[in-house]
matplotlib code that plots the C-alpha trace (Angstrom):
import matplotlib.pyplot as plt

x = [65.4, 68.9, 68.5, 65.4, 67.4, 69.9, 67.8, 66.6, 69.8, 71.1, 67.6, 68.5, 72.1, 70.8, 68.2, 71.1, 73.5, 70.8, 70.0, 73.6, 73.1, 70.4, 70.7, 68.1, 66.7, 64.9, 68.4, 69.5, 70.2, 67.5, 67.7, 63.8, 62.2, 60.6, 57.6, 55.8, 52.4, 52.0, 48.8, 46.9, 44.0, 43.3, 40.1, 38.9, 36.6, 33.9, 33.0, 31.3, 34.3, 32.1, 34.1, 32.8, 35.7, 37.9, 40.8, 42.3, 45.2, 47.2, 50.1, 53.0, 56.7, 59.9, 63.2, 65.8, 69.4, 70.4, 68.4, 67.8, 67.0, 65.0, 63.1, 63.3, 61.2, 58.6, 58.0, 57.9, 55.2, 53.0, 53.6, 52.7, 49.4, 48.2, 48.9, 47.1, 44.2, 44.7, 44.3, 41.7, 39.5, 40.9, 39.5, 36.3, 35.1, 32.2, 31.3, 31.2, 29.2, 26.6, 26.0, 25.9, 23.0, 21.3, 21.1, 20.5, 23.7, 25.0, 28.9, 31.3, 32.4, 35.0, 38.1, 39.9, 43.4, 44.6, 46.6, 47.8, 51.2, 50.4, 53.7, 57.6, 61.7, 64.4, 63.9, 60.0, 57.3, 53.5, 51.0, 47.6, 45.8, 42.6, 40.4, 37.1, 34.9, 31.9, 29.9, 31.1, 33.7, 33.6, 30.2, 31.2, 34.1, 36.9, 38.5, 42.1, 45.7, 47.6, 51.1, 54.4, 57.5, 61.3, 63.3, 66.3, 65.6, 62.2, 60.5, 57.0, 57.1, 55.2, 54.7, 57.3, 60.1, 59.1, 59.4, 61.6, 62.3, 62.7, 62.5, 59.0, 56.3, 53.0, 54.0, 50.2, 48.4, 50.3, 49.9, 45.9, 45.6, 46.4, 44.5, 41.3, 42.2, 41.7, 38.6, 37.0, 36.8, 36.5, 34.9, 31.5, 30.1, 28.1, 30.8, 30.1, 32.7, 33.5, 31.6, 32.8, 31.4, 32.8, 36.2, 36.2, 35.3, 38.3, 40.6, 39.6, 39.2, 42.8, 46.2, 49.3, 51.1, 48.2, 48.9, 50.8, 52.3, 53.4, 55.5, 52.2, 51.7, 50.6, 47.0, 44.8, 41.7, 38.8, 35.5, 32.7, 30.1, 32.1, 32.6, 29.0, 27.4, 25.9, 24.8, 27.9, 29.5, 33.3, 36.1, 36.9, 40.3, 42.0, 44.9, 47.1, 49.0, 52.7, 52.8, 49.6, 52.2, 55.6, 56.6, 57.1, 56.9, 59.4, 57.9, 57.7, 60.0, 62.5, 62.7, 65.9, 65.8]
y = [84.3, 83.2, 79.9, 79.4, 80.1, 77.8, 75.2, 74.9, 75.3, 71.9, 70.2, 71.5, 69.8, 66.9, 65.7, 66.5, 64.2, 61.4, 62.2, 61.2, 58.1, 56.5, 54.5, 54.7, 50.9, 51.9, 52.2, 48.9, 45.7, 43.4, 40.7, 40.4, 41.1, 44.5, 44.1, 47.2, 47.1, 48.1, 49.1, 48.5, 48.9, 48.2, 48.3, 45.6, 47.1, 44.9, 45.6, 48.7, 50.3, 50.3, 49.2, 45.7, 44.6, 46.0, 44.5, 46.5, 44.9, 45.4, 43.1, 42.8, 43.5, 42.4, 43.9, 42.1, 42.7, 38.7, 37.0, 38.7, 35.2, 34.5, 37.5, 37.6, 34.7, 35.5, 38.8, 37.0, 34.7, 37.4, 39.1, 35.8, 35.2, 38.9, 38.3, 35.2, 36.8, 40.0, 37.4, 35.8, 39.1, 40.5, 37.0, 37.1, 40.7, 39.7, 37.1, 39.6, 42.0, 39.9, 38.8, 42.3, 43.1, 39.5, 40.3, 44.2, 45.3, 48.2, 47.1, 47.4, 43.8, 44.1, 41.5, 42.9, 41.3, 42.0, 40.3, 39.7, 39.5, 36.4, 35.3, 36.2, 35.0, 35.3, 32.3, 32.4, 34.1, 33.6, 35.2, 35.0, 36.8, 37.1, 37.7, 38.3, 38.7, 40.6, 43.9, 44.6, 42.3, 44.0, 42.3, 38.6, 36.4, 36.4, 33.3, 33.1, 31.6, 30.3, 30.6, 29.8, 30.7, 30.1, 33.9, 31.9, 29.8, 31.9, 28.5, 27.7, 25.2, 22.4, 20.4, 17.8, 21.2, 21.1, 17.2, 16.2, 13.1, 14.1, 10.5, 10.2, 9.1, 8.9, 13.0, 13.5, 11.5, 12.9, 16.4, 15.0, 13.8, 17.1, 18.6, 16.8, 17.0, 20.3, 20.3, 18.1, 20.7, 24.0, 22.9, 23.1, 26.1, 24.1, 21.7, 19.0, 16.3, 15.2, 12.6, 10.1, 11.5, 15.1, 13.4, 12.0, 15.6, 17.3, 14.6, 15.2, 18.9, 18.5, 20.3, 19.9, 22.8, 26.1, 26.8, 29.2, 29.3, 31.0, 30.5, 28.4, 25.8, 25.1, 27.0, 25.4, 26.6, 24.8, 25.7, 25.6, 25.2, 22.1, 20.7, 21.8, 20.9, 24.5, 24.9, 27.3, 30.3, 31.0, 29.5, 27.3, 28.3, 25.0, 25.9, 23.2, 23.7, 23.2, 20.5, 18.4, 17.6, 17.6, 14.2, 14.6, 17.9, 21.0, 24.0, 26.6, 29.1, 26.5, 26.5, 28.0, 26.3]
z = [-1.6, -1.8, -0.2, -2.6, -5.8, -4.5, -4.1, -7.3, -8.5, -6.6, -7.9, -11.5, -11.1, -9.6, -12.1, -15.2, -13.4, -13.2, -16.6, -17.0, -15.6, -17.3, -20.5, -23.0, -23.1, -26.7, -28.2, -26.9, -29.1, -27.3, -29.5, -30.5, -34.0, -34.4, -35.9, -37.4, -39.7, -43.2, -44.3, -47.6, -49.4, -53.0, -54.9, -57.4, -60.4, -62.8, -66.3, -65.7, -64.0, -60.5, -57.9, -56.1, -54.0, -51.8, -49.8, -46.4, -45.1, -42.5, -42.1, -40.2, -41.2, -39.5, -39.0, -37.3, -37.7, -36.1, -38.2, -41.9, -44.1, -41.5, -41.7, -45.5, -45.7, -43.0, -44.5, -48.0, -46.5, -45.8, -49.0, -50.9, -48.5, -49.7, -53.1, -53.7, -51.8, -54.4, -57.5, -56.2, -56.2, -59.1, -61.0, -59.3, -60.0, -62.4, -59.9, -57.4, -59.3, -60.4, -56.8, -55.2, -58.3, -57.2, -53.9, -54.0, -52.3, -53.1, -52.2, -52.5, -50.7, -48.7, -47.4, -44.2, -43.4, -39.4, -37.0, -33.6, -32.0, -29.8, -28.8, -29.3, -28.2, -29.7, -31.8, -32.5, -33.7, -32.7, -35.1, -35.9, -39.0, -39.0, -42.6, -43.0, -45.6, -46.2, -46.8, -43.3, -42.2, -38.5, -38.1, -38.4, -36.6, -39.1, -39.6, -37.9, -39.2, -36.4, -37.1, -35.6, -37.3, -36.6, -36.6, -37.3, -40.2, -41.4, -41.9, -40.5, -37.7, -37.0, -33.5, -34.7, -33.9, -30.0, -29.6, -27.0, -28.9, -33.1, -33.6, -32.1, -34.9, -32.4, -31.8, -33.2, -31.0, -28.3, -29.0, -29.8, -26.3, -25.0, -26.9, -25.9, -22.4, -22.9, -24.6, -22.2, -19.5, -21.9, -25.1, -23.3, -22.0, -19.4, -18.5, -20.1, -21.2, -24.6, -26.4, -28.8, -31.6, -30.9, -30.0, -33.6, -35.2, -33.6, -34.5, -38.3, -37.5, -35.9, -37.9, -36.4, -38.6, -37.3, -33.4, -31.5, -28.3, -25.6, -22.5, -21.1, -23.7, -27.6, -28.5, -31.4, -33.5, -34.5, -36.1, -33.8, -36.8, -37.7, -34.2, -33.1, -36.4, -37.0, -33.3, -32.8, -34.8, -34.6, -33.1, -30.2, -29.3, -27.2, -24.9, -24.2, -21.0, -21.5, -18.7, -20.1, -22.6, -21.0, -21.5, -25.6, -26.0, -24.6, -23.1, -26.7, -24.4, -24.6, -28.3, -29.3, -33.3]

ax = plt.figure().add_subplot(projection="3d")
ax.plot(x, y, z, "-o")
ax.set_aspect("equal")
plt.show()
């Protein structure tokens, strides 16, 4: 009995001097934004006091003690983007109302705001929102801003920021050719390679200013019902490998501002 009380003594005293030893990595300064979401929902009333629109956002929020202009202005962004969303449905109420009595809906209509962490350093942010629109936005594809931000200046970044050469004016083409490299082995779900014409469409369709990235390469969106000419619903999502582009363009984990 003696020898087992001892025992568990030595265990008790063993565990409280590893205790000791460890260092809480949630309490250290990593460097990275911490990005927490704020949730919202506001409701958007016609004539008749009967509420026709609602809008549930959830959007992100940074804190980061490096960079706090930075953050200022990313958080100011999405602030902005809700708000001009927010107007947009408070104008449009008797619109709203009128169609929901057209159609027979009972409403109310409803716009849902989310997003996605998609990629993160030191120096960038990846983000996509999604927002969709609907009497149940769940059921549909909502349509996704890519975005790329700088933590250190809060600006939005375009390609032209991950150009090996700043001075380099064909940096769209070059990204383009990437981009249809890509496409030419996943656009098709049965493998089959670009034509002309659908060449053309994504270089219309193309915008050098919505991607994100990652430590892989530069990722693009583009509407299949434009690209397919109403064949296709959603989005064609075109990852760019990082080394398809190498010769203009650094690898995004390489950005440091």
């Amino acid at each position: 009995m003696k020898k087992l009380i001892s025992f568990a003594l030595a265990a008790v005293i063993l565990l409280a001097l590893c205790s000791c030893g460890k260092i809480d990595k949630s309490d250290e300064e990593d460097g990275l934004s911490k990005v927490t979401g704020t949730h919202s929902r506001e409701e958007f009333r016609d004539s008749k006091g009967r509420v026709v629109s609602v809008l549930e956002a959830d959007l992100p929020e940074l804190d980061v003690t490096q960079s706090k202009g930075g953050v200022a202005a990313i958080n100011t962004y999405f602030e902005q983007y809700k708000a001009e969303i927010t107007n947009d449905m408070e104008k449009n109420t008797g619109n709203v109302s009128e169609y929901l009595d057209r159609f027979g809906f009972e409403g109310p209509r409803t716009t849902k705001i989310t997003y996605e962490i998609y990629y993160e350093t030191e120096y960038l942010l990846s983000i996509i929102l999604y927002t969709g629109t609907g009497s149940d936005p769940e059921t549909g594809e909502p349509d996704p801003q890519l975005l790329t931000f700088s933590l250190i200046t809060g600006s939005r970044l375009s390609i032209k920021e991950f150009l090996i050469d700043k001075a380099d004016e064909n940096y769209r083409e070059e990204m383009l050719e990437g981009v249809l490299k890509t496409a030419d082995r996943t656009y098709s779900p049965n493998n089959v390679l670009l034509t002309d014409e659908k060449k053309d469409l994504i270089r219309e369709a193309f915008l050098e200013d919505d991607f994100v990235v990652d430590e892989n390469g530069f990722t693009f969106a583009f509407s299949l019902p434009y690209l397919s000419e109403g064949s296709r619903e959603g989005y064609y999502y075109c990852d760019v490998p990082a080394e398809d582009v190498a010769e203009h363009y650094i690898n995004p984990a390489e950005y440091k501002g």
